[in-house]
C-alpha positions as CSV (number, residue, x, y, z in Angstrom):
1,X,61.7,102.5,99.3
2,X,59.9,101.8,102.7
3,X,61.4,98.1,102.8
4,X,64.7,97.4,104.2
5,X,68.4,97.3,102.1
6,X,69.1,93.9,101.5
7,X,72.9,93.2,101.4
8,X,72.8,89.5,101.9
9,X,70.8,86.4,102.6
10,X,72.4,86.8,106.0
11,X,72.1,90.9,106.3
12,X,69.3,93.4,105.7
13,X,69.2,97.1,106.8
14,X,65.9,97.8,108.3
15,X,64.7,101.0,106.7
16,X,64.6,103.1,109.7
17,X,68.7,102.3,110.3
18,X,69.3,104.4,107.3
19,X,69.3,108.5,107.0
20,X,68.9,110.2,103.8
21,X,69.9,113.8,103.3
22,X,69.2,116.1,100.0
23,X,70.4,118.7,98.8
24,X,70.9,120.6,95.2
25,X,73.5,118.6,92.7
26,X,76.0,119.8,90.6
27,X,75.2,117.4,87.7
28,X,72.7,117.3,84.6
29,X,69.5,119.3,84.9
30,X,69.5,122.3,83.2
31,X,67.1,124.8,85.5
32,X,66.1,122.4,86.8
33,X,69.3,121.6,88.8
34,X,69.1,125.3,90.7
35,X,65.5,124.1,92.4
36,X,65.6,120.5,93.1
37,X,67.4,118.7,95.7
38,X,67.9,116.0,93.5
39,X,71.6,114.8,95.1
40,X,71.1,111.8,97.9
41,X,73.4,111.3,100.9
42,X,72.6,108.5,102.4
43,X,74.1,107.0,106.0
44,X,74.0,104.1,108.3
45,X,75.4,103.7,111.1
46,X,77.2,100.7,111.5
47,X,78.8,100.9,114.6
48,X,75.7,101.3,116.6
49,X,73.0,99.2,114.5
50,X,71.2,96.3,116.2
51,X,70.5,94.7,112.9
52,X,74.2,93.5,112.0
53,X,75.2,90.3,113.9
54,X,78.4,91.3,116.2
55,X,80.7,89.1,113.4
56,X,79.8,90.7,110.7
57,X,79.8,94.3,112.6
58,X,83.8,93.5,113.3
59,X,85.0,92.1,110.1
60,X,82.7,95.9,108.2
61,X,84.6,98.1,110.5
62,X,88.0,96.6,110.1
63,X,87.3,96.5,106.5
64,X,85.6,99.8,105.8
65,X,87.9,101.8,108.6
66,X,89.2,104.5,106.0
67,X,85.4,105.2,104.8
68,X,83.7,105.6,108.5
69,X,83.4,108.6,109.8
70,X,82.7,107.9,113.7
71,X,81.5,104.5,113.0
72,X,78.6,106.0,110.4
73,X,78.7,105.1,106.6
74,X,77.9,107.5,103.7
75,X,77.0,107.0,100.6
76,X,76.4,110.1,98.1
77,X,74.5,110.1,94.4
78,X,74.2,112.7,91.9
79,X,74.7,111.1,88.4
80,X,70.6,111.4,87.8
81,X,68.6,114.2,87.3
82,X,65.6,112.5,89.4
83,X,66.0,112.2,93.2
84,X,64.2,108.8,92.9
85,X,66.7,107.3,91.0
86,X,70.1,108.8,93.2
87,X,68.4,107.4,96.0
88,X,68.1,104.0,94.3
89,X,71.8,104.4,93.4
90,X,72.7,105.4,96.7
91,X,71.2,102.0,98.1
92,X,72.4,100.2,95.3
93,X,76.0,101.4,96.1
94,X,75.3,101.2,99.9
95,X,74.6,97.3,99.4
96,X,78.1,96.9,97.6
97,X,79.9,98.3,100.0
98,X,78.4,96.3,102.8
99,X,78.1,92.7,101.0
100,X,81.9,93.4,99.9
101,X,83.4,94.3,103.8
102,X,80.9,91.2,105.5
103,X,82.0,89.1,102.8
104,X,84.1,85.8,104.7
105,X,87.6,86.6,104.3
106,X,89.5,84.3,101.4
107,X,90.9,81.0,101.6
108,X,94.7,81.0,102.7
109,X,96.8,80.1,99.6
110,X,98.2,76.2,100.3
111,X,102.4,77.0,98.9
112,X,102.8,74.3,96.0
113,X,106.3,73.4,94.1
114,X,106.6,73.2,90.2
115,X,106.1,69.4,89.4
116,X,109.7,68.1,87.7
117,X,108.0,68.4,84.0
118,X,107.6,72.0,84.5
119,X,110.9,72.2,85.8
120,X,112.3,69.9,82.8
121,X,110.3,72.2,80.2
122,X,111.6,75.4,81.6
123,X,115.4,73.9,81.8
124,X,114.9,73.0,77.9
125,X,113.1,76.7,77.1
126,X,116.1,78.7,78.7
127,X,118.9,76.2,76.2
128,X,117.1,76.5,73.0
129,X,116.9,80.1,73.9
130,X,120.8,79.9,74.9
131,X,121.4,78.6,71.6
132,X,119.6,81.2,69.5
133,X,121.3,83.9,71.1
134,X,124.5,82.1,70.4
135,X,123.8,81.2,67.0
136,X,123.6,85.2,66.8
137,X,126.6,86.1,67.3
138,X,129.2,87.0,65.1
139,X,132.8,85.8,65.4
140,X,135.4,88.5,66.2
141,X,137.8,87.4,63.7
């Protein structure tokens, strides 16, 4: 737990970047759940950290703008009983979030015309089903 969050082969979090809070869950525990602060919260700043190169900083907080609460990311886990394994969960899902926002952005679609087969295939598929329709109907006699 004492190494950084690795997020890419370009990114890691440094360990002392990231905060983790507990406090008691609402989840699985039985008892045990009234005594134990098994719940993580874990943040980062992202605005302010050193570690992410001024790029990828941009392109996170465009990105991640709804989730950022004065430029600091949280993360919360409660699904486990065991405050070891939230907090692994909480860094899992931290990493996620991070290599998905610094990820580069898609390529731009290139516009492209339906060759003339298509457009000879589809002209034939709408007659035959033209046809069929027509051979349908009845006759008003």
């Amino acid at each position: 737990m004492d190494d950084g969050l690795r997020v890419s082969d370009r990114l890691t979090v440094p360990a002392a970047e990231l905060r983790e809070r507990f406090s008691r869950s609402s989840g699985p525990g039985g008892q045990g759940v009234n005594t134990t602060d098994s719940r993580v919260e874990l943040s980062f700043d992202l605005a302010g950290s050193p570690s992410v190169p001024e790029t990828l900083r941009e392109r996170a907080l465009a990105r991640l703008a709804g989730r950022l609460v004065g430029g600091v990311l949280t993360v919360t886990a409660s699904e486990h009983r065991a405050q070891l394994a939230n907090r692994e969960a909480a860094r899992e899902r931290m990493a996620a979030l991070l290599r998905e926002a610094v990820a580069p952005p898609p390529k731009p679609r290139r516009p492209t015309r339906p060759s003339r087969g298509a457009k000879e295939r589809r002209l034939a598929e709408k007659k035959r089903q033209s046809q069929r329709k027509r051979d349908r109907r009845v006759d008003g006699d």
